[in-house]
Every structure is written in structure tokens, then in C-alpha cells.
C-alpha positions as CSV (number, residue, x, y, z in Angstrom):
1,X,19.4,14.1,18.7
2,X,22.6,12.3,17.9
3,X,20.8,8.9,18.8
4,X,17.8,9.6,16.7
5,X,20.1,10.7,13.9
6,X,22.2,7.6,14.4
7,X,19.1,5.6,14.3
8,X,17.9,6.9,11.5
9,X,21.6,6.4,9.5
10,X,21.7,2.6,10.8
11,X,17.7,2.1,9.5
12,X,18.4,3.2,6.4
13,X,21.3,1.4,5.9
14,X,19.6,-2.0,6.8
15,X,16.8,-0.8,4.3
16,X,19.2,-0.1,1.3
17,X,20.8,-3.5,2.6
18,X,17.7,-5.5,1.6
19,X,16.4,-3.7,-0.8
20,X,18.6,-5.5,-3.2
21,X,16.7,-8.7,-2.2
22,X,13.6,-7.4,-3.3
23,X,12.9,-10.3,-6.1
24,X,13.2,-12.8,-4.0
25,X,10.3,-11.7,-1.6
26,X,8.5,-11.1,-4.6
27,X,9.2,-14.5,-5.6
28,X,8.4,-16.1,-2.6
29,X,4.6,-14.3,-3.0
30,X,4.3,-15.1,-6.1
31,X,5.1,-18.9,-5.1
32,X,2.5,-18.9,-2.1
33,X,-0.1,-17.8,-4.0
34,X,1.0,-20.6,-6.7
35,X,0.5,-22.9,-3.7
36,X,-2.7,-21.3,-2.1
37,X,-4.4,-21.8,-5.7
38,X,-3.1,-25.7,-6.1
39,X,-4.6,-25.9,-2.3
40,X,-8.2,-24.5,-3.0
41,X,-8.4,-27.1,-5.4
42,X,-9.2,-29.7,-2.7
43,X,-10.0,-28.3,0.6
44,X,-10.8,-31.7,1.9
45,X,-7.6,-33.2,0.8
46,X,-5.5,-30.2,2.0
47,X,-7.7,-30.5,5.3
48,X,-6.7,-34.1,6.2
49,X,-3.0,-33.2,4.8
50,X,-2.8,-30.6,7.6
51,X,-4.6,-32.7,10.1
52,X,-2.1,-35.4,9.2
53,X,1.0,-33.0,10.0
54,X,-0.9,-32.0,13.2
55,X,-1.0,-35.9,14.3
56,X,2.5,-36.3,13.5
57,X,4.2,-33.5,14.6
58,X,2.3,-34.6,18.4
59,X,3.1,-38.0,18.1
60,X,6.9,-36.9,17.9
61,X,6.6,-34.4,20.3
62,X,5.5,-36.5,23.1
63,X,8.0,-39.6,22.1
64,X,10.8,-37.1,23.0
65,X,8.9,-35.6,25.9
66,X,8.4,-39.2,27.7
67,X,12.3,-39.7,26.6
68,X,13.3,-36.0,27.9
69,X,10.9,-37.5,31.8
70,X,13.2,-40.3,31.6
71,X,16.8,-38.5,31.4
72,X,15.3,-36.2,34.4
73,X,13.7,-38.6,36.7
74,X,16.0,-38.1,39.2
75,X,14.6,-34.6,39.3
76,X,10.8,-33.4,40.7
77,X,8.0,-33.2,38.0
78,X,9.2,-36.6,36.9
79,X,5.5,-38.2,36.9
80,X,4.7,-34.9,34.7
81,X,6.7,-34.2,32.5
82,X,6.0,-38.6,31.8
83,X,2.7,-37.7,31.6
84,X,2.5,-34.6,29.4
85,X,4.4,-36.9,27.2
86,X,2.3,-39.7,27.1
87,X,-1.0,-37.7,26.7
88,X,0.3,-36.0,23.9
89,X,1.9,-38.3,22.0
90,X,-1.5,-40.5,22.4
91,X,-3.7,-37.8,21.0
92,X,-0.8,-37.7,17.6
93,X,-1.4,-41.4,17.2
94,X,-5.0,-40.8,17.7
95,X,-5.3,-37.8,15.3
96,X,-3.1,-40.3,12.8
97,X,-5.2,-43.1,13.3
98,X,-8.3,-41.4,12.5
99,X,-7.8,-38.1,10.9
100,X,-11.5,-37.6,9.6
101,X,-12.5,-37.4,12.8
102,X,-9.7,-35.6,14.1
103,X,-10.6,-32.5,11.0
104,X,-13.9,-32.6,12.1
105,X,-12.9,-31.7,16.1
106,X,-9.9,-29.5,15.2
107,X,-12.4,-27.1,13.1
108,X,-15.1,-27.1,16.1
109,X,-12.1,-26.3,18.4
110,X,-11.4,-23.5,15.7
111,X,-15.2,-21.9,15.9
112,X,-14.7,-21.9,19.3
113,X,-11.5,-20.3,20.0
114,X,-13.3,-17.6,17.4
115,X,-16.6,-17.0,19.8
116,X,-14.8,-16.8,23.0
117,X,-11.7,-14.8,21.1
118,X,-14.5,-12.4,19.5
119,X,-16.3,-11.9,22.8
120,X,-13.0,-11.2,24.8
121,X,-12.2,-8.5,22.2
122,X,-15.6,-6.8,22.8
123,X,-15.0,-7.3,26.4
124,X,-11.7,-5.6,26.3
125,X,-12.6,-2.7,24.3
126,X,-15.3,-1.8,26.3
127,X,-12.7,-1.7,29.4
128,X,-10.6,0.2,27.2
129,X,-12.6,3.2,27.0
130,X,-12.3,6.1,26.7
131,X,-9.5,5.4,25.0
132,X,-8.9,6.5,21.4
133,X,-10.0,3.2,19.1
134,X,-12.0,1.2,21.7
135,X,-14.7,1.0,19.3
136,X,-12.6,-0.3,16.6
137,X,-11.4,-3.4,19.3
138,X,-15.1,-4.2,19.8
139,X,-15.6,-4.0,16.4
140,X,-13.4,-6.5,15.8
141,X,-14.8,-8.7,18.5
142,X,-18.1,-8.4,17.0
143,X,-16.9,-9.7,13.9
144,X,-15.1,-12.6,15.3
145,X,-17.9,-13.7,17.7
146,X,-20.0,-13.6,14.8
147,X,-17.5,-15.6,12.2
148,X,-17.1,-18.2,14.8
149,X,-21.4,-18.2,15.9
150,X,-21.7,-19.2,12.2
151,X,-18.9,-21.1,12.1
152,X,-20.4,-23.0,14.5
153,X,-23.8,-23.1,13.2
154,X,-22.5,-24.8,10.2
155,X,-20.9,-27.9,12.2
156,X,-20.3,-30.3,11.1
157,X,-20.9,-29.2,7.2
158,X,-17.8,-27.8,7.3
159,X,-15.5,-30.2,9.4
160,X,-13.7,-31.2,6.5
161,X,-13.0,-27.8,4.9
162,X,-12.2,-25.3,7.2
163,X,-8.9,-26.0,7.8
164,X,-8.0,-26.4,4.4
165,X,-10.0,-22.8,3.6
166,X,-7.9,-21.4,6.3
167,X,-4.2,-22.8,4.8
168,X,-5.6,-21.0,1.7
169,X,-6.5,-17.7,3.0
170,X,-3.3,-17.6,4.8
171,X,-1.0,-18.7,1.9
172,X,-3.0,-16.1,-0.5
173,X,-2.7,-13.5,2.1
174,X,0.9,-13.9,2.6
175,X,1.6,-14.1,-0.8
176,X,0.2,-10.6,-1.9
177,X,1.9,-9.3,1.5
178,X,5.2,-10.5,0.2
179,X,4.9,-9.2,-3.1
180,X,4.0,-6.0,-1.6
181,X,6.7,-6.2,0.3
182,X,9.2,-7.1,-2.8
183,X,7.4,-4.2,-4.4
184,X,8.3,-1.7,-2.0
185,X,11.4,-2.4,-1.9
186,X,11.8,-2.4,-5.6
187,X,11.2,0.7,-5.8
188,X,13.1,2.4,-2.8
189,X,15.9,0.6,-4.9
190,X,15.1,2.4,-8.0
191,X,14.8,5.8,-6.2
192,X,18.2,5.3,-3.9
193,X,19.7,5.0,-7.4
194,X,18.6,8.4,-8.5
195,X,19.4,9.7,-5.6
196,X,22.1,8.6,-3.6
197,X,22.5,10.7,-1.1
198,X,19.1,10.4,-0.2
199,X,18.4,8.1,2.8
């Protein structure tokens, strides 16, 4: 009981620690959702912005992969860790080179990863019963095999938008998450003030 008690003490401590920080979470919402509305602006633009990113970040990747095979090739897995580098940074300087096409493989990639990630989820629930919730899990596969069937469908209409949609979602997503968040706090700050002793 002392543990739990202890626990308890140290969670709300770390709570009332942060809960003086509350605008800045708020703030940081407030500036994703800022972003997320600049962003669905252009979906095409913000698209090949990410795809660009992608390409890069690869590209650097496997430059210090093929120099990270040369400062171990007196070690075994030489010849891979060589080649790992040199496959990946090809496919940075490919996605750079062309990143049209490059938006339009990375959002079939996406519809995919959704079927097969939708009908694991059914697949998985189903072994999970009878389990309390199963049917939620295969609920959710349904829904994601479905998303990523018409996702699919709709390839290649929308291989220059659907990254760009998805940056959006997400920033708008986190946003109101962190202003919840800020919220929250806000106002376990304002009732820790009228009651101190309360934890």
C-alpha cells in the first residue's frame, strides 16, 4: 500500500509540475492546426514537399551507411552493410530526381500497407476470441481493408494528394490533441489552486 501511495504522491507531483506548461501545449495546437490549414491549401505541393524530404533524408542515410561499411570492413557483413547503403541511398537520389513519380509509388505503397494492415486486424481479432473487444479489432480491420480497397481503387487519381491529405489529417489531429491536452491541464491548474491539498 505504501508503493501505491508513493506512486500516487510522485504522479501527482509530476502532474502539478507540468501543469504550469499548459499554454505552451496549447500553443503548440493551436500552431499545428495553423500549419495543417496553410497545408490543405495545396495537397499537391505539400505532397512533392514530403516526397522531397523522403528522397533526401535516404539519400543521406545511405551516404553514411556506405561510409559507416567502410570504417567496418575489417569486420563480417562488410559487403552488406555496403550494400544496404548503396541501395538506399540510390532510391533517395532516385525519389529526388523524379519526385512525381516517386508521390505516385509512395501512396500505392500506402493503400497497400492499409489492405494487408486492415485484413491482419480482422485476422487477429478473430484469433482473439472470445476475448472481450475482439469484435472491435475486426472492426477496425474492416475499416482499414476497406479505406485502403478504395484507396486503391482510386490509383493513380490520387497519387499526388494522399500524402499531402495525410500530413494534414495528422497535423489537424495533433493539434486539437494538444490543445486538449493544454486544456486539461489548465484546468487541473485552476482546481490545485483552490485546493491545495488536493492531489
Amino acid at each position: 500500500m505504501t508503493d501505491i501511495s508513493n506512486s500516487k504522491a510522485s504522479l501527482g507531483r509530476a502532474i502539478q509540475a507540468i501543469s504550469g506548461k499548459w499554454g505552451w501545449f496549447v500553443a503548440l495546437g493551436a500552431g499545428e492546426l495553423v500549419l495543417g490549414g496553410i497545408a490543405s491549401a495545396n495537397l499537391m505541393a505539400v505532397s512533392l514537399a514530403s516526397v522531397l524530404v523522403i528522397g533526401a533524408t535516404m539519400a543521406a542515410a545511405g551516404i553514411f551507411q556506405i561510409v559507416h561499411a567502410f570504417s567496418v570492413r575489417a569486420m563480417r557483413g562488410f559487403l552488406f552493410w555496403l550494400l544496404a547503403g548503396v541501395v538506399y541511398g540510390a532510391a533517395g537520389i532516385i525519389i529526388l530526381y523524379d519526385p512525381v513519380l516517386a508521390s505516385f509509388t509512395l501512396s500505392l505503397a500506402v493503400c497497400a500497407f492499409l489492405v494487408v494492415a486492415g485484413a491482419m486486424r480482422v485476422w487477429v481479432g478473430f484469433h482473439m476470441r472470445p476475448a472481450a473487444g475482439w469484435r472491435w479489432i475486426v472492426a477496425a480491420g474492416v475499416l482499414t481493408f476497406c479505406v485502403g480497397v478504395v484507396l486503391v481503387a482510386a490509383w493513380p487519381a490520387i497519387g499526388l494528394w494522399l500524402l499531402g491529405a495525410m500530413l494534414v489529417v495528422d497535423l489537424i489531429f495533433q493539434g486539437w490533441g494538444f490543445i486538449a491536452f493544454g486544456l486539461t491541464l489548465r484546468s487541473r491548474a485552476f482546481r490545485h489552486v483552490a485546493q491545495p491539498a488536493t492531489v
